[in-house]
N, C-alpha and C positions, 0 to 999 in steps of 0.2 A: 245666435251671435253672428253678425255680420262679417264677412271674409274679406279681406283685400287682398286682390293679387295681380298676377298681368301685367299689362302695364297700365292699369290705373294706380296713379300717385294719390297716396292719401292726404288728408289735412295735415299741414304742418302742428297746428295748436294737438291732433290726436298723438302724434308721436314723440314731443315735447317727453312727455314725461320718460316716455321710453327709453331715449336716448338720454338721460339725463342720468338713465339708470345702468346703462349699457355701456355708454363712451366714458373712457378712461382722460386722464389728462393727457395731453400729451405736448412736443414744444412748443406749439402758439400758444399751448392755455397758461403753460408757466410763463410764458413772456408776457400776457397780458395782465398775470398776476401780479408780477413786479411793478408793469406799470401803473397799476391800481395801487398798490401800496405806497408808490412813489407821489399819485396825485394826490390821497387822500391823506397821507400823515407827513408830506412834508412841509415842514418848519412847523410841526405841531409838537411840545415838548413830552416826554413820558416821563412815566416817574414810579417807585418804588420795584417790587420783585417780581422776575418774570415766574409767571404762573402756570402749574402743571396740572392736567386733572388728574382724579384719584384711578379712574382705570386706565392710560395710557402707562402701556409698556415703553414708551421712550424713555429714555433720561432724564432727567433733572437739568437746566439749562442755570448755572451758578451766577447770576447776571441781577445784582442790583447798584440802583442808582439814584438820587435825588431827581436827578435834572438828567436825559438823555433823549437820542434822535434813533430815526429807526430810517432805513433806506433799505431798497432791494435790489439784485440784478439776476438777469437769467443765464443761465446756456445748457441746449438742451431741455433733457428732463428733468434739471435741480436747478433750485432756486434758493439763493446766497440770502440771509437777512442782517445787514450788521446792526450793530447796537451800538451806537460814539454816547459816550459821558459829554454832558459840559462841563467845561471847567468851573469849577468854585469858586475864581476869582471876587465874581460878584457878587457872592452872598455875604450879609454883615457876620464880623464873628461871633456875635450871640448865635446864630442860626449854626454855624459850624459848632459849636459848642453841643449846643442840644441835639446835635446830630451823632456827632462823635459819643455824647453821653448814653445816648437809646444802645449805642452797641454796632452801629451801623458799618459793614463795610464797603461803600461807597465802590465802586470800580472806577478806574482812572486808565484801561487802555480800551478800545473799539473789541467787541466780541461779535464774532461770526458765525450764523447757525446756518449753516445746508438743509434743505427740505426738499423731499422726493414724495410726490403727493399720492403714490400708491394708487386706487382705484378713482378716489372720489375727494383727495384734497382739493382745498382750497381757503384764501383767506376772506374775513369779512372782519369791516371797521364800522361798529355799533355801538348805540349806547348800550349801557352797563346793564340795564335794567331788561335790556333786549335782546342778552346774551344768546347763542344758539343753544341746543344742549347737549350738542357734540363740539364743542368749543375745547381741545385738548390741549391748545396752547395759549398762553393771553398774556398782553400787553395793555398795560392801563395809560390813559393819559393824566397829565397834571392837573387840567383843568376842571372846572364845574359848568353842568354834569360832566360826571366823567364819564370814557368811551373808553372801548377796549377793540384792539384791533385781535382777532381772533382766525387763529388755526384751525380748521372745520372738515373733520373728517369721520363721517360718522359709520363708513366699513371699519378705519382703523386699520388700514394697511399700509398708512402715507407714514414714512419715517422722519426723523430730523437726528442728527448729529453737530456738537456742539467743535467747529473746524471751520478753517480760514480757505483750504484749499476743497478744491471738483474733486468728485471720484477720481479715483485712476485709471483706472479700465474703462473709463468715456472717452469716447474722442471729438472735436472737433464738432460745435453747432451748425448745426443745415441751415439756421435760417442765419445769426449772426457771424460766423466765421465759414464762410462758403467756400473762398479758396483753399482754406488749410483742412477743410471737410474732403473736398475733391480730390485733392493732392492725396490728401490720408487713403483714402478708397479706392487710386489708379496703384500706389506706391504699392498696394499689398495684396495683389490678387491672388499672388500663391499662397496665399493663405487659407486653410481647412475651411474657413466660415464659406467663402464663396462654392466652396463642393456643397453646398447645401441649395433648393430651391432659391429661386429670389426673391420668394415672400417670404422667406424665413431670413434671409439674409437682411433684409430691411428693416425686422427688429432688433438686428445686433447694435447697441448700443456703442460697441468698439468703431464701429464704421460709420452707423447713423444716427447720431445722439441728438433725437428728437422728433425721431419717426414713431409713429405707432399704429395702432388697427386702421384706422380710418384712414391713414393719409396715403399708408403705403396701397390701397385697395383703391384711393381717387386715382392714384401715381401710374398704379401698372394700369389703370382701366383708360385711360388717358392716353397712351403707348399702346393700347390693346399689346400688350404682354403679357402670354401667359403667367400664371402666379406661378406652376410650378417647372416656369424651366432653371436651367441649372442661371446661380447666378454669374458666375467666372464666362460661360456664354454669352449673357446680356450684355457685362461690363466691359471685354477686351476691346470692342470695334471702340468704346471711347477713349481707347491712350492715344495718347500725343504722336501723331506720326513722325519719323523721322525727315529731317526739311533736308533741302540738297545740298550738296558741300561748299556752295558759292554766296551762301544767304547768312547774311547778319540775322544778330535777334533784333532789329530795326526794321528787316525786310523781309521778318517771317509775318506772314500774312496768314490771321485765322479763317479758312471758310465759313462762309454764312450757313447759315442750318435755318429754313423755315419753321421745324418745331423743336423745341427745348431737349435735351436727350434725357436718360430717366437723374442721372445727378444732379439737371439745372431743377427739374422738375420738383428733388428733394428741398429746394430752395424755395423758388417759386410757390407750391401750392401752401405752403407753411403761411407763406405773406398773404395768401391768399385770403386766409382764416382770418388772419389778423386785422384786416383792414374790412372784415365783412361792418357793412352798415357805416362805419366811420366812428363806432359808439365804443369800443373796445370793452373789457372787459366789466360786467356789472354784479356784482354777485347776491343783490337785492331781487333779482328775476332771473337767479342763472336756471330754472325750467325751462323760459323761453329762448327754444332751438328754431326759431319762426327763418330768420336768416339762412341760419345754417342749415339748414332740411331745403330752401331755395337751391342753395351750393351746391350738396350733393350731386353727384352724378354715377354712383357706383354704392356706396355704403349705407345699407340699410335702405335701399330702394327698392319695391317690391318687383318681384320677376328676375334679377338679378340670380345669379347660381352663388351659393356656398360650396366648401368641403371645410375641414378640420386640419390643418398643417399638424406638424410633429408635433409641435407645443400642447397641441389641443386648444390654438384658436382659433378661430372662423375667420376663412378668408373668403370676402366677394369679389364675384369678378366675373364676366361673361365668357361664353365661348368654349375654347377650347382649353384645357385644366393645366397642358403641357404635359413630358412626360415623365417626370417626376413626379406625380401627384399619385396620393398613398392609394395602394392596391385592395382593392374590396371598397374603395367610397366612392362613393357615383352620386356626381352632382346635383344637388337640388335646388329649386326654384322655392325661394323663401314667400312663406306669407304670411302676412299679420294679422293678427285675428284680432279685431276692436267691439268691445261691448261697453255700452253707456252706463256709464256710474249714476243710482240714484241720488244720487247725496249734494252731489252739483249739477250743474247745466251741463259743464264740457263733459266730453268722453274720454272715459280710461281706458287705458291702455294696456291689455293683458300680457300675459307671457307667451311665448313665440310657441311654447308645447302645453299641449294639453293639461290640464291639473285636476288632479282627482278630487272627483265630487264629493267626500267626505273628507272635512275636515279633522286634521290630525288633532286637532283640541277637544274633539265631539268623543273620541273614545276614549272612555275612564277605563280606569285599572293600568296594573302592568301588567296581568294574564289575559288573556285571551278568552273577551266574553263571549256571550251568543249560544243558540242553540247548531249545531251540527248540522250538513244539509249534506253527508257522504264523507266527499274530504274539503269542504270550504265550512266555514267556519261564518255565521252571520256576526257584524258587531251590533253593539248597542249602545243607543247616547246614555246623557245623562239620568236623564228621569225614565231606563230601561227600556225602552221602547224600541221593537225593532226596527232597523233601517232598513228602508226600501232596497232592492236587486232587483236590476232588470236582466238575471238571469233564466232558468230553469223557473217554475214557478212551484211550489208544492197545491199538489194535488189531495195528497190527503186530508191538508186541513180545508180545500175548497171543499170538500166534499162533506166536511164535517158543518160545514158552515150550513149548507146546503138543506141540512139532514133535521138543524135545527129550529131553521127559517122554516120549515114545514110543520102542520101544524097535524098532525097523527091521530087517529081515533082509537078509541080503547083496544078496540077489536084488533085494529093490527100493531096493537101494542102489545096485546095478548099472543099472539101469532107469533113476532118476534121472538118472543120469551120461550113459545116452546120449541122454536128452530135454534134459537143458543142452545137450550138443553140439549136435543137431540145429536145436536152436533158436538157437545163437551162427552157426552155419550159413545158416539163413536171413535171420537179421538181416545178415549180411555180403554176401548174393545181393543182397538188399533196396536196400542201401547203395548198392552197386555200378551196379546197374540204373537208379538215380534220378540216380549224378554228372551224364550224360551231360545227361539234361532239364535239371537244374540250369546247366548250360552255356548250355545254347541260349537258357533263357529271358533268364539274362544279356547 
């Protein structure tokens, strides 16, 4: 299996799938989500009941209609879906009739669903026929054929709630509301979250709603700031100095800053994303991370150091850890290990640890097969046969093997027979001889 590490950069088509498995959504991808929803179903009509599948644990979304429109918008990490009726003005009455007779109750105000895409949301607008099969939410259109624009989330960690208003406890988007983001995160320093590293502090959604693994690791690598110093240290040098007592707010003059400080930077690299390629979001080839593995400069680059924040998740970042970073984990230098898939041309893309050579499918039973080897236990597949160990090896059955590959003449076949006797012989004298002590000493 072929190693990557160092500083050789691997193919971007190898890592594709990686990352595709790894990176979470975070606020560019819901912002480009909405604008995919906006270019592909506006002014396109929809019609009948929105659709739940039978295994999502979300809710029930109580939303039908004849005739209605679908629009999105983002902030942050949630993304708003409304649902407007048309009005019925223009259908003939025979058509309200046979509408009202099926039973129907039409909906007549805009309903709003919130969606938080959890590991691996995301939406896609297909035909019907070409539905995904983690499709947990769906919207059909009017027309023929029909399409169905689809919620696709096939960990099933991405929630929705049927509400008009954001979370509460988010505050203020990094990339669409900057000022009131900034303002939010100077106004509240005394606040407990910043006693925390500033990689941990940059997933708090109260202060940075729409940071996540990847941006905050481009952010501090970019600043080269440690991930884990304190973050209340990082943020004080950016409050607003006090201006002198002779100066209007007309003739406070902000100094220029050659590079971005980490807050403009919470802004900044979000648009970053957004604008890679000029193609925005596609979700017909959301594998291809060809762009975005371009971008990088810190996340999932090989040679880069990891540790593990409180949370338990991996922060990159080079250098030096800061000193807040947790006691007993000593940084490592990540590598990726890629071995070609026969099945296609491209290579796949393994998992970052090792995985045991036996598969968990290959052992039958719930008890614990195999012959004994002291205190390890051999398994066996299906059709009994033992699995290979590149341990210890048994000597006894080489020996027995040995014994049979050999091809023996009568004579010391005879021989044998009477060195077994002679020696069942003495082990019986043996036996015998020792009852008697055994007696006594009792």
């Amino acid at each position: 299996m072929p190693r990557l590490g160092g500083s050789q950069r691997p193919q971007p088509c190898l890592l594709s799938q990686l990352l595709h498995v790894f990176s979470m959504p975070e606020g560019p991808e819901l912002f480009l989500n909405s604008r995919y929803i906006n270019e592909e179903c506006g002014g396109l009509v929809f019609s009948g009941k929105v659709e739940k599948s039978e295994v999502s644990k979300n809710p029930e979304v109580p939303f039908e209609s004849d005739r209605y429109l679908i629009s999105a918008v983002s902030r942050g990490k949630e993304l708003k879906l409304t649902l407007t009726p048309l009005k019925q003005e223009g259908l003939a009455p025979s058509k309200r009739r046979v509408s009202a007779a099926r039973g129907k109750q039409a909906a007549e105000e805009p309903m709003d669903i919130i969606f938080r895409f959890g590991m691996s949301g995301n939406f896609k607008f297909v035909p019907v026929s070409e539905m995904p099969k983690h499709a947990h939410l769906r919207f059909y259109t009017r027309g023929s054929p029909p399409r169905a624009l689809c919620f696709v989330d096939f960990r099933r960690f991405g929630r929705w709630e049927v509400s008009s208003s954001w979370q509460v406890d988010r505050g203020p988007c990094v990339m669409l509301e900057y000022e009131k983001f900034r303002e939010n995160v100077l106004r509240n320093l005394s606040d407990k979250a910043f006693d925390k590293p500033i990689c941990e502090a940059l997933l708090n959604q109260r202060f940075f709603n729409g940071v996540g693994n990847y941006l905050r690791a481009e952010i501090l690598y970019r600043l080269k700031i440690p991930p884990f110093e304190k973050a209340r240290t990082v943020l004080e040098d950016l409050k607003p100095r006090e201006q002198a007592p002779g100066l209007t707010s007309r003739k406070k003059v902000k100094p220029k800053q050659e590079t971005p400080d980490l807050l403009e930077l919470c802004h900044l690299v979000p648009m970053e994303v957004v604008n890679l390629g000029g193609k925005g979001y596609d979700p017909v080839r959301t594998s291809d991370y060809t762009m975005f593995l371009e971008w990088t400069q810190c996340y999932f680059v090989p040679g880069m150091q990891t540790l593990r924040d409180a949370n338990g998740r991996t922060v990159w970042f080079q250098g030096n850890p800061g000193p807040m970073a947790p006691k007993g984990g000593k940084p490592r230098k990540r590598q990726l290990k890629v071995k070609p898939d026969p099945d296609t041309s491209s290579s796949k893309v393994t998992k970052l640890e090792t995985v045991a050579s036996i598969p968990q499918k290959d052992v039958v039973g719930t008890r614990k097969s195999g012959r004994k080897k002291g205190k390890r236990i051999v398994p066996q597949t299906e059709d009994h046969t033992m699995v290979k160990e590149a341990k210890v090896p048994n000597t006894r059955t080489r020996r027995k093997v040995s014994a049979l590959q050999q091809s023996p003449s009568p004579d010391s076949v005879a021989e044998s027979q009477k060195r077994r006797g002679s020696t069942r012989k003495t082990r019986g004298t043996a036996a015998v001889s020792t009852r008697p002590r055994q007696v006594k000493a009792q």
